[in-house]
VOFI-156224 format. One record per residue (C-alpha): residue in one letter; z, y, x. Coordinates in steps of 0.2 Angstrom, whole numbers, padded with zeros to 4 digits, always signed. Layout:
VOFI-156224
AZYX...
This chain:
VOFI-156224
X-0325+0279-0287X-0338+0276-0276X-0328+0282-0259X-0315+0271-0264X-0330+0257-0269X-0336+0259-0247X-0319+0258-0241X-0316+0241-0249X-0332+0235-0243X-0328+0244-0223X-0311+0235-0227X-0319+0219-0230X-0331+0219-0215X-0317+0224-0203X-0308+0208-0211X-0322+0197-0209X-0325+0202-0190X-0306+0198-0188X-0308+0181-0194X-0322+0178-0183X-0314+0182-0170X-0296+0170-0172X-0309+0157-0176X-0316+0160-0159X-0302+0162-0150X-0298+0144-0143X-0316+0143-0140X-0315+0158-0126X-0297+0151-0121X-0303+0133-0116X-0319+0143-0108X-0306+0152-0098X-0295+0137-0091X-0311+0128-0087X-0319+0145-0076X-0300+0143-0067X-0300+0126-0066X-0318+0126-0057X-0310+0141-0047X-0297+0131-0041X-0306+0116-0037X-0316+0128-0026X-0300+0130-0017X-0300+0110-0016X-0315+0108-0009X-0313+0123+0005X-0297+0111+0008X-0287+0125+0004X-0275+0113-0009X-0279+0095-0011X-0294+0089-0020X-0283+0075-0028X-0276+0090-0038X-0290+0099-0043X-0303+0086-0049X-0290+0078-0060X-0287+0097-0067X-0304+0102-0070X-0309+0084-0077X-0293+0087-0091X-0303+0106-0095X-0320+0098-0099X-0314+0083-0107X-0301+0096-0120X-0315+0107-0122X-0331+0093-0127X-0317+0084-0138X-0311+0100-0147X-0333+0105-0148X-0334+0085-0154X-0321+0088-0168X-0322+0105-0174X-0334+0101-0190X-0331+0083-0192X-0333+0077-0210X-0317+0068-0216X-0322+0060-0231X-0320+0064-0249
């Protein structure tokens, strides 16, 4: 009884930690794109691709990844 009683509990935690971690997972994808899109702009501003490009691309990261901070725990009424 009380093996069985732990592994429900392990079973639980390992669940838990899971969920954390898909609740995480457009947080570290957005973080991602944006280290990318600075990466790239890099590039734009060595003159290596055009700057006209890249600002435009690591504008669109930031503004995606404050909007999707901005909206994440939004009260939406009763």
């Amino acid at each position: 009884m009380i093996i069985s009683f732990v592994n429900i509990i392990e079973t639980r935690s390992l669940l838990d930690k899971g969920a954390v971690f898909m609740k995480n997972v457009p947080v570290i994808l957005m973080f991602l794109f944006i280290i990318f899109a600075f990466l790239f702009n890099l590039l734009g501003l060595m003159h290596l691709v055009s700057i006209f490009i890249t600002s435009p691309i690591l504008f669109i990261a930031l503004l995606i990844f404050i909007g999707y901070l901005n909206n994440r725990n939004r009260f939406k009424g009763f």
